[in-house]
VOPAGU-2260 file (C-alpha; in pm, 1 decimal, decimal comma):
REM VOPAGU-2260
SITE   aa  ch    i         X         Y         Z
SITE  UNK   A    0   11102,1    8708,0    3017,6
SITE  UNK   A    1   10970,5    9000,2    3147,5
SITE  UNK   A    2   11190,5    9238,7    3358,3
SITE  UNK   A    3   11257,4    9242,9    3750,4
SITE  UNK   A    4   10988,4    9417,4    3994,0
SITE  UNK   A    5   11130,1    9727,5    4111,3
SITE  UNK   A    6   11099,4    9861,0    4442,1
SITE  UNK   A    7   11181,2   10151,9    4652,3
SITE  UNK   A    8   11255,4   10090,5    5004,5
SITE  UNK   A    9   11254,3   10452,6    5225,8
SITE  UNK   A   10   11205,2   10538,5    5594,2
SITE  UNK   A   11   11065,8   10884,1    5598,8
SITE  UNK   A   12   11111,1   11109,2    5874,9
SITE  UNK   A   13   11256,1   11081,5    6210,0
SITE  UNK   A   14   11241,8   10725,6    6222,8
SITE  UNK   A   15   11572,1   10597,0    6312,7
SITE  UNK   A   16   11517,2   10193,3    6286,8
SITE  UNK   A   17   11656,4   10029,5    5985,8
SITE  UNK   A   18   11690,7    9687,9    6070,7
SITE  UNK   A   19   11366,6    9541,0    5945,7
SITE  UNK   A   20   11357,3    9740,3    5647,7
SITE  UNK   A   21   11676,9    9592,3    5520,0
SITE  UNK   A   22   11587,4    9217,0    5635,3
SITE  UNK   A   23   11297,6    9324,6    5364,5
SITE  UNK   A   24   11535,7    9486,4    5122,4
SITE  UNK   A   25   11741,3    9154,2    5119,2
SITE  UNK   A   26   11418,5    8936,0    5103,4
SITE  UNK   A   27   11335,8    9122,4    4823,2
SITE  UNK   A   28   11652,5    9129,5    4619,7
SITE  UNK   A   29   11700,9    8715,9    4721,3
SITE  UNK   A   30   11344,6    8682,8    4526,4
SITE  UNK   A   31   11471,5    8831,0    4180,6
SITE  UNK   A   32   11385,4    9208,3    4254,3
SITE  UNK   A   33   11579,9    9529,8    4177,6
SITE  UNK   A   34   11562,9    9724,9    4520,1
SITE  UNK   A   35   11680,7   10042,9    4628,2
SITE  UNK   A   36   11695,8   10180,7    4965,7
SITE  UNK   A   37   11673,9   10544,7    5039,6
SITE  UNK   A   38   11814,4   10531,3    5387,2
SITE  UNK   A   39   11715,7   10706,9    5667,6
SITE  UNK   A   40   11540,0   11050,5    5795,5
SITE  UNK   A   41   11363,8   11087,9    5393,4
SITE  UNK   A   42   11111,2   11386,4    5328,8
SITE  UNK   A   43   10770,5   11279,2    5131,1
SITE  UNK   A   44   10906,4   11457,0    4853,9
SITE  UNK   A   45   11269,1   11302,4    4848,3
SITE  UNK   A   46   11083,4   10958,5    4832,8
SITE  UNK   A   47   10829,2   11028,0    4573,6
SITE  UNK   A   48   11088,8   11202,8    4342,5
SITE  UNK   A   49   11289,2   10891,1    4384,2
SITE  UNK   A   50   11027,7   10669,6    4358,1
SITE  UNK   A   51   10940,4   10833,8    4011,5
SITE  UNK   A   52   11326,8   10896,5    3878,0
SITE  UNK   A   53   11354,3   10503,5    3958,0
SITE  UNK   A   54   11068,6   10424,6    3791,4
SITE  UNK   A   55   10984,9   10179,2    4054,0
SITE  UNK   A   56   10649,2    9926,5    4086,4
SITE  UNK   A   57   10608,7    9947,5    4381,3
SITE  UNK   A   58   10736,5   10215,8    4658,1
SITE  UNK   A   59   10742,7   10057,0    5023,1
SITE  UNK   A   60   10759,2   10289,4    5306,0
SITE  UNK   A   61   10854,0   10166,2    5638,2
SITE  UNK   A   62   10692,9   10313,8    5950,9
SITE  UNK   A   63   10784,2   10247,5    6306,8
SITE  UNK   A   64   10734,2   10631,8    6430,6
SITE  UNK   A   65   10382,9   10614,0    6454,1
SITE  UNK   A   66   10362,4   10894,7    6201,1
SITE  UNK   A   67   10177,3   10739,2    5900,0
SITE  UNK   A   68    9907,2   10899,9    5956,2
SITE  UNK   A   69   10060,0   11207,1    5853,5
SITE  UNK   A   70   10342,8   11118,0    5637,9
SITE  UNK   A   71   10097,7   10835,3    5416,5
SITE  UNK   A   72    9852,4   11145,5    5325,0
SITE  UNK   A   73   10142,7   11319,9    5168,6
SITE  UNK   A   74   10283,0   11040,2    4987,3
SITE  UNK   A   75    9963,3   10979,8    4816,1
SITE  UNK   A   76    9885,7   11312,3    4763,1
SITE  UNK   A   77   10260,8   11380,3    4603,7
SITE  UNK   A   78   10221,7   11098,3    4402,2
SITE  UNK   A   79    9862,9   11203,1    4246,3
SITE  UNK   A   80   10032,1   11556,6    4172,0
SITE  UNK   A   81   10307,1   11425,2    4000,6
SITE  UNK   A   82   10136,6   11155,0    3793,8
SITE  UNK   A   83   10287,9   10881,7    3913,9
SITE  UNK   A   84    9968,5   10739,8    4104,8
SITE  UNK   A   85    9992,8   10407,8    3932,4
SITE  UNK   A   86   10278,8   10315,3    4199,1
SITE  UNK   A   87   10251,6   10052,1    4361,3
SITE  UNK   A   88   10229,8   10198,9    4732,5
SITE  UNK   A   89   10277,1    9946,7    5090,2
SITE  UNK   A   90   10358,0   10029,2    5425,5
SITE  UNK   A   91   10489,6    9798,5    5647,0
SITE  UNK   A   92   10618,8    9844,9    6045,1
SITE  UNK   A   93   10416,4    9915,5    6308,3
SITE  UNK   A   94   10085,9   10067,6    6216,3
SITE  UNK   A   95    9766,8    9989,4    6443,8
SITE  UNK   A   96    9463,9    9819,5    6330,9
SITE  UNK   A   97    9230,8   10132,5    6373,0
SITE  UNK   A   98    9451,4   10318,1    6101,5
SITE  UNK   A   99    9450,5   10039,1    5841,8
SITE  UNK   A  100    9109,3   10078,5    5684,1
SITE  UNK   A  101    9191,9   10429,0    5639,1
SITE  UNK   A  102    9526,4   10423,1    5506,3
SITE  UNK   A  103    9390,5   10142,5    5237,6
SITE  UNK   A  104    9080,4   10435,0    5134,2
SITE  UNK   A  105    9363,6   10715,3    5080,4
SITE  UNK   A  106    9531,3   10427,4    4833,7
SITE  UNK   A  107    9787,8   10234,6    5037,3
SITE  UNK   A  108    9718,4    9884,1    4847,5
SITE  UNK   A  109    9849,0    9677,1    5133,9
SITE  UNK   A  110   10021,2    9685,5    5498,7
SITE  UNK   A  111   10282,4    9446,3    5579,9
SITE  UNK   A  112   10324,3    9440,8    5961,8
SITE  UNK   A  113   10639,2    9360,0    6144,7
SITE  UNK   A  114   10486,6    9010,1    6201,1
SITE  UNK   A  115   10446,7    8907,6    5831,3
SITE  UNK   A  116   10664,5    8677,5    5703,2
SITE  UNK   A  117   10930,7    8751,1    5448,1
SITE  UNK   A  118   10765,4    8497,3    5194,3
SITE  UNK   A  119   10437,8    8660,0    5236,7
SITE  UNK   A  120   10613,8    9027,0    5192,7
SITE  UNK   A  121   10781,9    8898,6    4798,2
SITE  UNK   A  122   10392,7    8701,4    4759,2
SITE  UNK   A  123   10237,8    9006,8    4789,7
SITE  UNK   A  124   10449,7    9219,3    4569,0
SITE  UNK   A  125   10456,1    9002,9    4297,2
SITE  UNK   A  126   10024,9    9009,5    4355,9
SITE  UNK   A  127    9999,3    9346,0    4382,7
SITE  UNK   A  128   10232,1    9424,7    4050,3
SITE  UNK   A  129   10065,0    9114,5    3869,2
SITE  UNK   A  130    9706,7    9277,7    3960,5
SITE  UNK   A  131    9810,8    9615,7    3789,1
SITE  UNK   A  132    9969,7    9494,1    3528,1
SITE  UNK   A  133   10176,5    9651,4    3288,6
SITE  UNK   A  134   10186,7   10031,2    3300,5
């Protein structure tokens, strides 16, 4: 049996809404997971060095400040520096549909909007980690 998909849940910077990102935390754990949460007001690097101590698949960043456009760049880049680039990286919260295309070219695999379902959010995962395979 291979081992649980592990995630890291964080809200980076002044975004003070945690409600949907622990809905998705529990979601995720309910589904066989290993999640940890961060909480709230996270720096890029406090995420990424988590993300990496961890040694999480995937590191989900939830956005409903309307800053991913400068907090995803810096993620990315972070994780690149660090050689840890093989995580797994999705955003989900509010993001609008003109930023999408652009967060997926700077290597965001996949958004998860506040509409999407919880079983689509655990498909999508296990996809995304399945598509990689095994580091």
């Amino acid at each position: 049996m291979s081992s649980p998909i592990r995630v890291l849940l964080a809200k980076v910077g002044l975004d003070g809404h945690d409600r949907g990102v622990k809905v998705v935390a529990r979601t995720l754990r309910d589904a066989g997971m290993d999640v940890i949460y961060t909480g709230l007001h996270r720096t890029p690097d406090e995420v990424v060095n988590a993300a990496i101590q961890e040694d999480v698949d995937v590191l989900g960043i939830s956005l409903l400040s309307g800053a991913h456009m400068t907090i995803c760049p810096k993620i990315m880049a972070l994780l690149e520096e660090k050689d840890a680039s093989d995580t797994i990286v999705v955003v989900g919260g509010v993001v609008p549909d003109e930023d999408v295309n652009a967060l997926k070219e700077m290597g965001v695999k996949e958004l998860l909007l506040q509409d999407t379902p919880p079983n689509k959010i655990v498909e999508t995962l296990q996809r995304l980690v399945d598509e990689r395979g095994p580091r």
